[in-house]
FIKOLZA-1660 file (N, C-alpha, C; in steps of 0.1 Angstrom, whole numbers, plus 5000, padded with zeros to 4 digits):
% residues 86
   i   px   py   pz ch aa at
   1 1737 1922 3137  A  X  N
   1 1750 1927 3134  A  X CA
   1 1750 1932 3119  A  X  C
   2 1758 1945 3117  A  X  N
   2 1756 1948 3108  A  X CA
   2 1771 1945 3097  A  X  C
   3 1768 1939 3082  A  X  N
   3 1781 1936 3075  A  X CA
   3 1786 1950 3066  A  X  C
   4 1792 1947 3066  A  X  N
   4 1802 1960 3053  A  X CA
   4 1809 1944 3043  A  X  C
   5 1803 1949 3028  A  X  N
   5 1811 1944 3018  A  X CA
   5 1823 1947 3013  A  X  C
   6 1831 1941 3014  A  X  N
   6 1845 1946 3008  A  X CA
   6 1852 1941 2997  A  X  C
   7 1854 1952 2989  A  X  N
   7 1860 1950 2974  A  X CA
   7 1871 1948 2972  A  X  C
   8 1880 1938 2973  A  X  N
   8 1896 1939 2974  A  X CA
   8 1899 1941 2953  A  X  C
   9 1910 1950 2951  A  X  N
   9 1916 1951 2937  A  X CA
   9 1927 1951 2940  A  X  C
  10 1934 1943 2936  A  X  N
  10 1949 1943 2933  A  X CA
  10 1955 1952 2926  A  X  C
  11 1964 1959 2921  A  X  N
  11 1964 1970 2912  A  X CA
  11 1981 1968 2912  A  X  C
  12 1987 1973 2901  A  X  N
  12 2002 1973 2899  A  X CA
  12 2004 1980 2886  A  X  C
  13 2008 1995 2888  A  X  N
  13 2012 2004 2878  A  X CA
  13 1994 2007 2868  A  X  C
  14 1987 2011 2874  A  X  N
  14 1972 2017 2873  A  X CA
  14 1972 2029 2877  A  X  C
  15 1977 2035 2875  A  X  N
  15 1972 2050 2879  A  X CA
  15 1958 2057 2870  A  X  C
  16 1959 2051 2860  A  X  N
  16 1953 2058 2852  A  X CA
  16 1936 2049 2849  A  X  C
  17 1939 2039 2862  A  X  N
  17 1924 2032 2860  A  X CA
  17 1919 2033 2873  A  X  C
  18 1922 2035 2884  A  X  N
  18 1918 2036 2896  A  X CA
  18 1906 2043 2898  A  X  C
  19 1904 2055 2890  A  X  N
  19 1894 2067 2891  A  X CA
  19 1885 2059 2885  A  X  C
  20 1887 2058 2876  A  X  N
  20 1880 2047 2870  A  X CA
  20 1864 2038 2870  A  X  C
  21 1879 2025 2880  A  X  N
  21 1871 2019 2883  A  X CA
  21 1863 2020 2894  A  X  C
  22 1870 2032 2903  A  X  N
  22 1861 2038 2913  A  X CA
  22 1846 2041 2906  A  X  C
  23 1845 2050 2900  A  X  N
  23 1838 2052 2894  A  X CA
  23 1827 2042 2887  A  X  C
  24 1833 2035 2883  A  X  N
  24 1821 2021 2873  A  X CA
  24 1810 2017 2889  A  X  C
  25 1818 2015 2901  A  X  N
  25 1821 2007 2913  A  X CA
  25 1808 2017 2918  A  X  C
  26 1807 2028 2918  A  X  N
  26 1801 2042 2929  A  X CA
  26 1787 2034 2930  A  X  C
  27 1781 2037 2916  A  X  N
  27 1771 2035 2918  A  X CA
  27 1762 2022 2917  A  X  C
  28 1769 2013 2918  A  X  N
  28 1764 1997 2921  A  X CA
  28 1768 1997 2937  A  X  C
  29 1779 2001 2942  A  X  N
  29 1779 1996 2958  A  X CA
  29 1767 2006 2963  A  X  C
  30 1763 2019 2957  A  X  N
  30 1758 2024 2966  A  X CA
  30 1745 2020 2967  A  X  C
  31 1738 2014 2959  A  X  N
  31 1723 2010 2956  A  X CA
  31 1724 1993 2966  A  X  C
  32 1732 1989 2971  A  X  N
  32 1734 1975 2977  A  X CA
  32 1729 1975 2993  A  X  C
  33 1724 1987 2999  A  X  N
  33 1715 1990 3011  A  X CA
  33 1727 1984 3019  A  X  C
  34 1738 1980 3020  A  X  N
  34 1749 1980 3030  A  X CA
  34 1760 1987 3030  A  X  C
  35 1769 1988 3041  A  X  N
  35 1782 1992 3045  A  X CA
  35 1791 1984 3031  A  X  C
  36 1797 1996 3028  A  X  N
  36 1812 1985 3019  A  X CA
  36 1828 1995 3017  A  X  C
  37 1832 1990 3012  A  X  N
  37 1842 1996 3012  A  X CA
  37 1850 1988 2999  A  X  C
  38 1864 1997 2989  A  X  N
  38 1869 1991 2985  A  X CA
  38 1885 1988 2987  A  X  C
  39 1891 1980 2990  A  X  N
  39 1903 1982 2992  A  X CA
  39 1915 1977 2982  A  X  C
  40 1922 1987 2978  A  X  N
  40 1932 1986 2966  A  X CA
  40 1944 1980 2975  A  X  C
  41 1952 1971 2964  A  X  N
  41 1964 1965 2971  A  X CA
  41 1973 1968 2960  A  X  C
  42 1978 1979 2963  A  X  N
  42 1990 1983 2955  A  X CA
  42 2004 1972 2954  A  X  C
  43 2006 1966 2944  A  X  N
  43 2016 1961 2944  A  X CA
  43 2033 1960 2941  A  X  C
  44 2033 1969 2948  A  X  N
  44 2046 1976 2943  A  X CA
  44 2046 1984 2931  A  X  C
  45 2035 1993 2927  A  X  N
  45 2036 2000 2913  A  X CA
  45 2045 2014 2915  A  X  C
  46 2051 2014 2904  A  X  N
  46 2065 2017 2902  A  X CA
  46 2061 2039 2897  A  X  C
  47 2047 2035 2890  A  X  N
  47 2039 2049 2887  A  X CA
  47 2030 2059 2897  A  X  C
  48 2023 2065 2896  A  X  N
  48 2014 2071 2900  A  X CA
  48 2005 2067 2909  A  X  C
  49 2003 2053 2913  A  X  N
  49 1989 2044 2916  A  X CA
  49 1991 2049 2928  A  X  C
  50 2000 2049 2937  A  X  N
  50 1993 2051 2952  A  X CA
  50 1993 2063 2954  A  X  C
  51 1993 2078 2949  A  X  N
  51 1989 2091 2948  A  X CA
  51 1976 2092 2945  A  X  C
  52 1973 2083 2931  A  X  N
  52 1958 2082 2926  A  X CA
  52 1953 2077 2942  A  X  C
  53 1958 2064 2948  A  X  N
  53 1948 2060 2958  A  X CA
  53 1949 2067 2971  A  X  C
  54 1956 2077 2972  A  X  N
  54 1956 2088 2987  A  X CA
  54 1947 2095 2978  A  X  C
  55 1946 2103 2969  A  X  N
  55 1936 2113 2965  A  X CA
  55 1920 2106 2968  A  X  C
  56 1921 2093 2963  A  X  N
  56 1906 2088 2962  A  X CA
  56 1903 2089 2976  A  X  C
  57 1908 2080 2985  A  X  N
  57 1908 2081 3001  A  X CA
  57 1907 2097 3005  A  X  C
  58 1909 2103 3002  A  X  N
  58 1913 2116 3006  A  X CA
  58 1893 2124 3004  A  X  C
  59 1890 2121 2995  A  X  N
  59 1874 2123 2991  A  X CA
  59 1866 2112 2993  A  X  C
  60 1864 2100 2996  A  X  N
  60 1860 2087 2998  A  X CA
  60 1865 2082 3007  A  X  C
  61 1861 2084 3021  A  X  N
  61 1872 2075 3030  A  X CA
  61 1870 2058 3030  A  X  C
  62 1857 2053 3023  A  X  N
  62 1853 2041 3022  A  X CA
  62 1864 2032 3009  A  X  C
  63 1872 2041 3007  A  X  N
  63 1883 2042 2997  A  X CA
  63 1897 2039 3007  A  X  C
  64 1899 2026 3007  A  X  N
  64 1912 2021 3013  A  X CA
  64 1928 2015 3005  A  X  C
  65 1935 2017 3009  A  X  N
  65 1944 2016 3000  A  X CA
  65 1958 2008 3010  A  X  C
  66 1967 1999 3003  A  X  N
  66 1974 1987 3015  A  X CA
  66 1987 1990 3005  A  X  C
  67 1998 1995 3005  A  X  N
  67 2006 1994 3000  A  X CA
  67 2022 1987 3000  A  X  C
  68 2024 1977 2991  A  X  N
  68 2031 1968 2996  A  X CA
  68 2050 1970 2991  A  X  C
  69 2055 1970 3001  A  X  N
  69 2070 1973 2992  A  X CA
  69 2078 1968 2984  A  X  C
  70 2070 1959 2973  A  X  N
  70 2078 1955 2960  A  X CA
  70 2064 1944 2956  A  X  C
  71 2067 1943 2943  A  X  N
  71 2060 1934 2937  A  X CA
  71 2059 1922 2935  A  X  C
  72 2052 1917 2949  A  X  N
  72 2051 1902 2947  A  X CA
  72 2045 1894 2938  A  X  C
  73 2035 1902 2931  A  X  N
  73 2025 1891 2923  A  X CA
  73 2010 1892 2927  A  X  C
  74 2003 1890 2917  A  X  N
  74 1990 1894 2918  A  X CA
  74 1982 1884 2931  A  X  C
  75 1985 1871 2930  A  X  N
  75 1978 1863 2939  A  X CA
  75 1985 1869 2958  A  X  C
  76 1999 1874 2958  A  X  N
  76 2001 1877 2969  A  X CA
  76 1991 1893 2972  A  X  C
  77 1990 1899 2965  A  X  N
  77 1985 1914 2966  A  X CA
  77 1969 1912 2969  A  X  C
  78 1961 1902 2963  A  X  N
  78 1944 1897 2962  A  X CA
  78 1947 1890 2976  A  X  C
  79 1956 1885 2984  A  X  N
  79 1954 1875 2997  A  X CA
  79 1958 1890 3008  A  X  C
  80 1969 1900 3010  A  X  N
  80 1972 1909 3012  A  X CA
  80 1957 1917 3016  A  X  C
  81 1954 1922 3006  A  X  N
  81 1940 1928 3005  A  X CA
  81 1931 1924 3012  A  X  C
  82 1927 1907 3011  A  X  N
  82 1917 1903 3019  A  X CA
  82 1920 1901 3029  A  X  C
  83 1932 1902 3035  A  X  N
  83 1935 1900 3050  A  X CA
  83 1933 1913 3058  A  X  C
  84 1937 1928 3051  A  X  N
  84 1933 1939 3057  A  X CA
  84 1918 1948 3052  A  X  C
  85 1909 1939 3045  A  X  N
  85 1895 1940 3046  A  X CA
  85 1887 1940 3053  A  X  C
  86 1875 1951 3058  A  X  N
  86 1867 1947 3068  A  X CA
  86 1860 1934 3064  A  X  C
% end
């Protein structure tokens, strides 16, 4: 059976780090000889962040994005994320 790793990030009002940390992220998942994926859990950010995360998805579909309608809190957004993780 084959696994996929999955990166869950919580995020709330990040627009301007998402590319980012995609970025830092590229080239360590890719050297890891498995399936992964990372999935952002937007927490009700009030900015830019889930545009940033349709564009990323949009070029990276391993690039997933869960967007939640208000801001619960970081521990709700990290349990969120890992519940819609492969």
């Amino acid at each position: 059976m084959d696994s996929t790793l999955s990166i869950v990030v919580p995020v709330f009002n990040e627009e301007g780090n998402v590319q980012p940390i995609y970025e830092a992220l590229l080239p360590v998942l890719s050297s890891v000889g498995m399936e992964w994926e990372i999935m952002f859990s937007d927490d009700g950010s009030t900015d830019d962040t889930w545009p940033a995360l349709v564009a990323l998805n949009r070029s990276d579909e391993r690039v997933k994005g869960l967007r939640l309608s208000r801001n619960f809190g970081h521990q709700y957004a990290l349990f969120a994320g890992l519940s819609r993780a492969t």
